[in-house]
Backbone atoms as SQL, in Angstrom:
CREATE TABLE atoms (id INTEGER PRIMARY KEY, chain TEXT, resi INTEGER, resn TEXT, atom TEXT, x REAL, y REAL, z REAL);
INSERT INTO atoms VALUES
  (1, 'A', 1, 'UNK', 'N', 0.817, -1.190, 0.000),
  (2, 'A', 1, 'UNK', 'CA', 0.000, 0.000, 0.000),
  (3, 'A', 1, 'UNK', 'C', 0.864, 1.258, 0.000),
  (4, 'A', 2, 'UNK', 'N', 2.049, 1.070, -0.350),
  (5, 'A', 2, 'UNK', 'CA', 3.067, 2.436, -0.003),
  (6, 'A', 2, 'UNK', 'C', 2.329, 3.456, -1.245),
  (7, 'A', 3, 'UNK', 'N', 1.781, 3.068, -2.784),
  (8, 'A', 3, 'UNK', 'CA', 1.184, 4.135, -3.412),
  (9, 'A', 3, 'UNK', 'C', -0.154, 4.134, -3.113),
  (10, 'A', 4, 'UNK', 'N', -0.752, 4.088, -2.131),
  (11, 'A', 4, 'UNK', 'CA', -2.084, 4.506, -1.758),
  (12, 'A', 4, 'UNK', 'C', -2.528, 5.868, -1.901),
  (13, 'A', 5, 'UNK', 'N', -3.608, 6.343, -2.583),
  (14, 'A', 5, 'UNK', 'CA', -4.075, 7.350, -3.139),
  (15, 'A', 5, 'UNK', 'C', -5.348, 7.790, -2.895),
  (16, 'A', 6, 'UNK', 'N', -5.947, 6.659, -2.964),
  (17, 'A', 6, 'UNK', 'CA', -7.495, 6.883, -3.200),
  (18, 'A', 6, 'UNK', 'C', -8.237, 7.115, -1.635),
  (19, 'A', 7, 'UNK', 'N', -9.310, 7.330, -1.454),
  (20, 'A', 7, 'UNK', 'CA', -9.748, 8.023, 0.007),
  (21, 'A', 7, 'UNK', 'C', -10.923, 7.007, -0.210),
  (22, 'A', 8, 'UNK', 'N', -11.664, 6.302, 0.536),
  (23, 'A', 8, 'UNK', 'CA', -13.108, 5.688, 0.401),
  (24, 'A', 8, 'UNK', 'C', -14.112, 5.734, 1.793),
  (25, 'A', 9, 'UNK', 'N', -15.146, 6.067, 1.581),
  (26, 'A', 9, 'UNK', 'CA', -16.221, 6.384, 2.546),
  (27, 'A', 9, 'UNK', 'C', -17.517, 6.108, 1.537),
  (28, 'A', 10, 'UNK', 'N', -18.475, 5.811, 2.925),
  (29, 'A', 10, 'UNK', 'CA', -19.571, 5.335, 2.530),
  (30, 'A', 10, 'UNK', 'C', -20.557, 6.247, 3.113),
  (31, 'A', 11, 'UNK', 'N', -21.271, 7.079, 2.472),
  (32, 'A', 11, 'UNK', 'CA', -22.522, 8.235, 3.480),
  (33, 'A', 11, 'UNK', 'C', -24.041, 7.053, 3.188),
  (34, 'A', 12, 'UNK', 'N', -24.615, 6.724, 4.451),
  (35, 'A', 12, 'UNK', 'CA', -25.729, 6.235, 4.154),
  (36, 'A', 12, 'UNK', 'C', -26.695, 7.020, 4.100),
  (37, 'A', 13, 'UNK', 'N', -28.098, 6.876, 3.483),
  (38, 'A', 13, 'UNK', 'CA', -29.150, 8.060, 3.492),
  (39, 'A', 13, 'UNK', 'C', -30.100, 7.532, 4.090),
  (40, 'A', 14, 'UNK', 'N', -30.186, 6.670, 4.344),
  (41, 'A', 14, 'UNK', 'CA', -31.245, 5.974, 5.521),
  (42, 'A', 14, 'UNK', 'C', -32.436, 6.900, 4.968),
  (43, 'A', 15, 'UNK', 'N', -33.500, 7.173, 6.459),
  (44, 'A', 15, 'UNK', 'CA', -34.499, 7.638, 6.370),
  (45, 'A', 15, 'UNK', 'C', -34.657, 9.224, 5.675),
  (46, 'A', 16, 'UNK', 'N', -33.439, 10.157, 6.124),
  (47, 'A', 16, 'UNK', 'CA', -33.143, 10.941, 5.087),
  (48, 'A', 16, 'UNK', 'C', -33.127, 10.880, 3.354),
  (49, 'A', 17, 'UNK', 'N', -32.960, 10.403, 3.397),
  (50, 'A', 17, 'UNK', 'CA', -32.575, 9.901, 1.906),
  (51, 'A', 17, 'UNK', 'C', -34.398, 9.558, 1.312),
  (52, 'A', 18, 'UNK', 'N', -35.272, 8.821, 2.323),
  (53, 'A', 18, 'UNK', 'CA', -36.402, 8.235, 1.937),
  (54, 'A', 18, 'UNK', 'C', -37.575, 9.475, 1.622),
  (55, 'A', 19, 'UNK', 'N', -36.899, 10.303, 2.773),
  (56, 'A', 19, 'UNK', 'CA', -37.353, 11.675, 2.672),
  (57, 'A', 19, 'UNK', 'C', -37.164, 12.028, 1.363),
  (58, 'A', 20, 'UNK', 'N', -36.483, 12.594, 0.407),
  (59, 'A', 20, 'UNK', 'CA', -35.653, 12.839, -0.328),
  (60, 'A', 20, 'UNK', 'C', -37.191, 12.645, -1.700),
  (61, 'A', 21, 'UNK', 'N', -37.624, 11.091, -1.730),
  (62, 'A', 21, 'UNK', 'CA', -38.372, 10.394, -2.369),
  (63, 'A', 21, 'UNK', 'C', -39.325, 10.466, -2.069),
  (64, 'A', 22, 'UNK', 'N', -40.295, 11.092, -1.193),
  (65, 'A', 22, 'UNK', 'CA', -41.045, 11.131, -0.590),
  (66, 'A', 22, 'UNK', 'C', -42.577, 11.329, -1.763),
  (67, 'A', 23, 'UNK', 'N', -42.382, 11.939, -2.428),
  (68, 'A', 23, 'UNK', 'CA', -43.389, 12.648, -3.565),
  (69, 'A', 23, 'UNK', 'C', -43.891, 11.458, -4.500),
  (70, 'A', 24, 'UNK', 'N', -42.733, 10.034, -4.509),
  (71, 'A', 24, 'UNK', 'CA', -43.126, 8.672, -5.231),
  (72, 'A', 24, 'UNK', 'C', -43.458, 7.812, -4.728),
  (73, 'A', 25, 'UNK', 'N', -44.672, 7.333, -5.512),
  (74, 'A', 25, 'UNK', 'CA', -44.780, 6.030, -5.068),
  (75, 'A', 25, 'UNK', 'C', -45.324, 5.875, -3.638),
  (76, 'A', 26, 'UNK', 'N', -45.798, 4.566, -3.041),
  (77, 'A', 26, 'UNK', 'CA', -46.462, 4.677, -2.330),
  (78, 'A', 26, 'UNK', 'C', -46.097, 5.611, -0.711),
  (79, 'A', 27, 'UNK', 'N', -45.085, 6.192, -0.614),
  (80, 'A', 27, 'UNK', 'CA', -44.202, 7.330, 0.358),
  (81, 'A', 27, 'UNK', 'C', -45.822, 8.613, -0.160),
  (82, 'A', 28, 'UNK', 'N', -45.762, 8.590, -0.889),
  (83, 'A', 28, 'UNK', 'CA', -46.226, 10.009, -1.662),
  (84, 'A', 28, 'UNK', 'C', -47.203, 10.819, -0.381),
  (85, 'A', 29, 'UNK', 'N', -47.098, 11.910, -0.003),
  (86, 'A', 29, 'UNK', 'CA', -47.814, 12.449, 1.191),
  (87, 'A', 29, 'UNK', 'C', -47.977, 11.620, 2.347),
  (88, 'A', 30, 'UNK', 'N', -46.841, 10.813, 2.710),
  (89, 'A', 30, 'UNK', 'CA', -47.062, 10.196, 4.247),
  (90, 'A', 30, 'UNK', 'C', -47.262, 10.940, 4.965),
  (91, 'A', 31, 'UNK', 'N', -46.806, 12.218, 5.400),
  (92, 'A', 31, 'UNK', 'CA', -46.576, 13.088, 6.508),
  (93, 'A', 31, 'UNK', 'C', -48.046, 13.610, 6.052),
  (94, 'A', 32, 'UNK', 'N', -48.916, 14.165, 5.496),
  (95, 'A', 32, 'UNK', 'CA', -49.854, 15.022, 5.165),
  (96, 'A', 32, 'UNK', 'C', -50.872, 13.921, 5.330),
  (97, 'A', 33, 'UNK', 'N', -50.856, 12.524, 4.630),
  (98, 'A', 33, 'UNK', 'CA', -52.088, 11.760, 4.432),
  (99, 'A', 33, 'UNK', 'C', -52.252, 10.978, 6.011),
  (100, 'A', 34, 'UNK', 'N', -51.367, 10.728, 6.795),
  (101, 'A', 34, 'UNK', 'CA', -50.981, 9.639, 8.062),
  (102, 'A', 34, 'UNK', 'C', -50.477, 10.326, 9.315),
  (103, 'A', 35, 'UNK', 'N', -50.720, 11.505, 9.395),
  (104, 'A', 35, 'UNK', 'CA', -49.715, 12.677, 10.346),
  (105, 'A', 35, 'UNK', 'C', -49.675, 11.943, 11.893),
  (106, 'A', 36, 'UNK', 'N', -50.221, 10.746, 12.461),
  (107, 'A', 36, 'UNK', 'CA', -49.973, 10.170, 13.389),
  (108, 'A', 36, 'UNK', 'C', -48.779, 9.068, 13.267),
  (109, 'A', 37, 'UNK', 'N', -49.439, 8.493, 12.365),
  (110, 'A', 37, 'UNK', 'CA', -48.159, 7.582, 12.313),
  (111, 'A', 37, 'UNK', 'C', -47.001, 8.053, 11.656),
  (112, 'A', 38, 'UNK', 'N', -47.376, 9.125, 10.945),
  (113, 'A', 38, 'UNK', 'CA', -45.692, 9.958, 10.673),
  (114, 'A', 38, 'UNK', 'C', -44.804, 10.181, 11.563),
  (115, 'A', 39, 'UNK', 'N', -45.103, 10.627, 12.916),
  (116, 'A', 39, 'UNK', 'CA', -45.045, 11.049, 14.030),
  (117, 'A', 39, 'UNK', 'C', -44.755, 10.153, 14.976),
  (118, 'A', 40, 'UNK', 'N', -45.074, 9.082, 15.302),
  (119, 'A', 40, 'UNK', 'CA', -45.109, 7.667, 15.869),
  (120, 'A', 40, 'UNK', 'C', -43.626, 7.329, 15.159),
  (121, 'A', 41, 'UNK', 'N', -43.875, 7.182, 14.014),
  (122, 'A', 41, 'UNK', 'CA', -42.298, 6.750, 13.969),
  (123, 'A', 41, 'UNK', 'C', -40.821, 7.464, 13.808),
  (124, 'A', 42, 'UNK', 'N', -41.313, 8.805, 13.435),
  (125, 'A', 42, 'UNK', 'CA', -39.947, 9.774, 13.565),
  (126, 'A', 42, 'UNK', 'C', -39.649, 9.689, 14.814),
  (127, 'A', 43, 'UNK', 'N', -41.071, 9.588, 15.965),
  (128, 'A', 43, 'UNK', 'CA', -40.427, 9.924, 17.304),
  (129, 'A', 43, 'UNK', 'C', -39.400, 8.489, 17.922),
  (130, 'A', 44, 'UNK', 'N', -39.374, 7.283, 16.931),
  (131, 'A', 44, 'UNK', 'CA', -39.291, 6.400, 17.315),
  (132, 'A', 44, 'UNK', 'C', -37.239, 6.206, 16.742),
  (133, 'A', 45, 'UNK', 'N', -36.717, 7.225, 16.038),
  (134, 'A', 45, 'UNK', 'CA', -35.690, 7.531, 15.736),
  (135, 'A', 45, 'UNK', 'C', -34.960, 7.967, 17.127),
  (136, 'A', 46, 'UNK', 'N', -33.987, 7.518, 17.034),
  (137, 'A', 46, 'UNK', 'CA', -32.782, 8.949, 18.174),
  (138, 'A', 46, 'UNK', 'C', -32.978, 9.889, 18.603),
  (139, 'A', 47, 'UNK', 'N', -33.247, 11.123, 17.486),
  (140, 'A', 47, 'UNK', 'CA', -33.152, 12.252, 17.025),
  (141, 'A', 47, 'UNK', 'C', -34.265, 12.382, 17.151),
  (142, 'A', 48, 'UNK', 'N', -35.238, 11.913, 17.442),
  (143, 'A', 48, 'UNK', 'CA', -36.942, 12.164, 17.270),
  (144, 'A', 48, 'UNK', 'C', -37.427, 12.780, 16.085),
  (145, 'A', 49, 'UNK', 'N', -36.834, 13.117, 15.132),
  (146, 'A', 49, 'UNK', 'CA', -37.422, 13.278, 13.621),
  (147, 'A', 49, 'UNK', 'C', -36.519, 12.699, 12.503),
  (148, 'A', 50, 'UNK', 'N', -37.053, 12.682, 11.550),
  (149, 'A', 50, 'UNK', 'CA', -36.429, 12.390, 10.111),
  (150, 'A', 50, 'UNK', 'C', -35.641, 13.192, 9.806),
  (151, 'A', 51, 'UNK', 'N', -34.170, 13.237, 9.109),
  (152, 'A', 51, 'UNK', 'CA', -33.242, 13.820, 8.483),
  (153, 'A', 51, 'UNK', 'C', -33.443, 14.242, 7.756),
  (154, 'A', 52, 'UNK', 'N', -33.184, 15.535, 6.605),
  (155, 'A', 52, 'UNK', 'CA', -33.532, 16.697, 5.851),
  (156, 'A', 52, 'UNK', 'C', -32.182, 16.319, 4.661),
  (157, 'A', 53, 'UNK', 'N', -32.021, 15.439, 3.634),
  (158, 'A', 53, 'UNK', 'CA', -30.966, 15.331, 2.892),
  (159, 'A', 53, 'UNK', 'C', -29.736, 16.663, 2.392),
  (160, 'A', 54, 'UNK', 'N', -30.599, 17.563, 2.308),
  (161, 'A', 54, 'UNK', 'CA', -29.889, 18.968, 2.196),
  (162, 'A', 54, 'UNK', 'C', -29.442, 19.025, 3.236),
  (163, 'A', 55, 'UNK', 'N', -30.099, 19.227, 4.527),
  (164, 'A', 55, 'UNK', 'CA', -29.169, 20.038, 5.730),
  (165, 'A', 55, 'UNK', 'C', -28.385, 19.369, 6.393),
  (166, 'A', 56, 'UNK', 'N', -29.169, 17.563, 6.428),
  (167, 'A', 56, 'UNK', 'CA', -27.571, 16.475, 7.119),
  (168, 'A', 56, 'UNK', 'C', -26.993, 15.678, 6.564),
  (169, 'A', 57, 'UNK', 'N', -27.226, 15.335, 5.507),
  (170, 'A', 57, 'UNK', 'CA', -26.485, 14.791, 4.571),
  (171, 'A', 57, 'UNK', 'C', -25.497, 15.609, 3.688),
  (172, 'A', 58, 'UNK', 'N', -25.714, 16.304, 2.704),
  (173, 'A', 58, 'UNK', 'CA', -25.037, 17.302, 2.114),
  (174, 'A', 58, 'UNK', 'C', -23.645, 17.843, 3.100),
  (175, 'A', 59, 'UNK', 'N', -23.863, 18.292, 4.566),
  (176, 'A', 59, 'UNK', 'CA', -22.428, 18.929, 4.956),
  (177, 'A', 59, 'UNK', 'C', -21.203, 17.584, 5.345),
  (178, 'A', 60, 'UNK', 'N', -22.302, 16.179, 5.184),
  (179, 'A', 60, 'UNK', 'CA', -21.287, 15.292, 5.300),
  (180, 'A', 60, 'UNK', 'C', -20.731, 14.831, 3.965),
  (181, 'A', 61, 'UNK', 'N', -20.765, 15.314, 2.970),
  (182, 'A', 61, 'UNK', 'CA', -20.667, 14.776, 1.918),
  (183, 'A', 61, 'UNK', 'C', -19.745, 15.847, 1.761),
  (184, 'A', 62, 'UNK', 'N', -20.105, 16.983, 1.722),
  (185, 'A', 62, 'UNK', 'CA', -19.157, 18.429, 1.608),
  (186, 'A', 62, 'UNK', 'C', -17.814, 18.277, 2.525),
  (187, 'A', 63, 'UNK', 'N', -17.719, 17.751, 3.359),
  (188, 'A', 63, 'UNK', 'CA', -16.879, 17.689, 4.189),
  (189, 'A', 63, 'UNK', 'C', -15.804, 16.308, 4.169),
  (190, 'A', 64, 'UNK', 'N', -16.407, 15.299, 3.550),
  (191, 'A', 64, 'UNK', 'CA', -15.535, 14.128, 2.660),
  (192, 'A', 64, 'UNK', 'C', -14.982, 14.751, 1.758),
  (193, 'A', 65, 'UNK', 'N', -15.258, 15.562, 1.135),
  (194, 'A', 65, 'UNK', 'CA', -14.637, 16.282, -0.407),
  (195, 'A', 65, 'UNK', 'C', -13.654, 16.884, -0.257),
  (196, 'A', 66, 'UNK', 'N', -13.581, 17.690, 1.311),
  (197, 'A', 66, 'UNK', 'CA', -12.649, 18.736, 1.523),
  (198, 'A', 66, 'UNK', 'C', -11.569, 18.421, 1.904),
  (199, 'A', 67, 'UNK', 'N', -10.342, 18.941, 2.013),
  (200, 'A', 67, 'UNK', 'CA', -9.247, 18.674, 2.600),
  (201, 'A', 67, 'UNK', 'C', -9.046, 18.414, 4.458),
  (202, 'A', 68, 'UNK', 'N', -9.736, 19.177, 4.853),
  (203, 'A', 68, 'UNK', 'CA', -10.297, 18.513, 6.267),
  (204, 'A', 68, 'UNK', 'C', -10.058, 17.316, 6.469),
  (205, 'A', 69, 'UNK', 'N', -10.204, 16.724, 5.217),
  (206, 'A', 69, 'UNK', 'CA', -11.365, 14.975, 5.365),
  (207, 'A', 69, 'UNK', 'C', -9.922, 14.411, 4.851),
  (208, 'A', 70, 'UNK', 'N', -8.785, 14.525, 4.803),
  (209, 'A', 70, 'UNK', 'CA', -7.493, 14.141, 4.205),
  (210, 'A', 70, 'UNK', 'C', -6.757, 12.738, 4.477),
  (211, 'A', 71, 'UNK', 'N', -7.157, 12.830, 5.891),
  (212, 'A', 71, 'UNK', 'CA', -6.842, 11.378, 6.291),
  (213, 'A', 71, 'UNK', 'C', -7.192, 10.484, 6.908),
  (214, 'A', 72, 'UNK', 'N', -8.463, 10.686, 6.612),
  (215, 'A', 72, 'UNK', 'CA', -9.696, 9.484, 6.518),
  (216, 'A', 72, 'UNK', 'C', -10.019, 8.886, 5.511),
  (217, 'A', 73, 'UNK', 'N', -9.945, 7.270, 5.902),
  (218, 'A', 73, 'UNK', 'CA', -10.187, 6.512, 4.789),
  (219, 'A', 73, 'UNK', 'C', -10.899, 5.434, 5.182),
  (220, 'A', 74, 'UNK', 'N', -12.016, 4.881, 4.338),
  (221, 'A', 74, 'UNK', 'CA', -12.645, 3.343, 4.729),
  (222, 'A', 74, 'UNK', 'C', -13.564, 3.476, 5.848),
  (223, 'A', 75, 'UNK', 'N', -14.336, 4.640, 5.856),
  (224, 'A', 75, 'UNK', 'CA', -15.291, 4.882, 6.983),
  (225, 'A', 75, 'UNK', 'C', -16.445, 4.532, 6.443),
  (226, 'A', 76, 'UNK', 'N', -17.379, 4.498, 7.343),
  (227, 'A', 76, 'UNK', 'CA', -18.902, 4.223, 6.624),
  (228, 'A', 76, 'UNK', 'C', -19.832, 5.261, 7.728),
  (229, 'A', 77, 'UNK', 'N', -20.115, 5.935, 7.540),
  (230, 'A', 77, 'UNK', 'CA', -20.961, 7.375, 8.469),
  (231, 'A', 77, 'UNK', 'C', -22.272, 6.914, 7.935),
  (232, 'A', 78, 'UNK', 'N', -22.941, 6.222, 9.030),
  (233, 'A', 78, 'UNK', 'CA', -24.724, 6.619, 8.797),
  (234, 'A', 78, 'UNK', 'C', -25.398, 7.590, 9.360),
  (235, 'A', 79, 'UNK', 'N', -26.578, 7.392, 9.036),
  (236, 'A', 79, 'UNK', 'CA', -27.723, 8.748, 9.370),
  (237, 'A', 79, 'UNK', 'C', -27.723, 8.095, 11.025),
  (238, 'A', 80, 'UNK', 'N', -28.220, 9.096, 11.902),
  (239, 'A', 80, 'UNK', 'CA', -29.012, 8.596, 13.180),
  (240, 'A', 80, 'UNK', 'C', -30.205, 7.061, 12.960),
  (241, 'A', 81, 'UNK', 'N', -30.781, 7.287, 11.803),
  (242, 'A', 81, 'UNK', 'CA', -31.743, 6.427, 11.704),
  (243, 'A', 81, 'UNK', 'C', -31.000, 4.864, 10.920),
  (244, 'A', 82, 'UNK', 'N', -30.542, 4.834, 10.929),
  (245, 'A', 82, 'UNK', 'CA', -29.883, 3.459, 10.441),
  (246, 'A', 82, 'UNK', 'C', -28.918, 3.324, 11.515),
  (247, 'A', 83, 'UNK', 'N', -28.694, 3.487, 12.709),
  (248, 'A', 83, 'UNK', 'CA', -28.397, 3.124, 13.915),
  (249, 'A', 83, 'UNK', 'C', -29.349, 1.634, 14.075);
């Protein structure tokens, strides 16, 4: 491994991510059509709600890219909800 180069990480999108999709398919208005059981199960997360792909996903992805992130390699970072 003395020419090792490459950097590898894995961002999961878990329930964030499902968010993301939300508008397809049978997801389509969960939160609007089911607002109890929407609720029932975000609260049933860590974090007590669902992840926002823009606001917690994105700065981890931004932050793998950056030089910050230089000497980290072979990580796998999930959402709260895939705990």
């Amino acid at each position: 491994m003395k020419n090792f180069e490459n950097q590898v990480a894995l961002v999961t999108g878990g329930t964030a991510a499902k968010e993301a999709i939300r508008g397809l398919g049978r997801v389509a208005n969960w939160k609007e059509n089911h607002p109890e059981q929407y609720e029932q199960v975000a609260n049933n997360t860590p974090l007590k709600h669902f992840g926002e792909p823009e606001k917690d996903v994105a700065p981890v992805v931004i932050f793998l890219l950056s030089k910050d992130c230089q000497y980290m390699t072979g990580q796998i970072l999930m959402d709260e909800e895939d705990v």
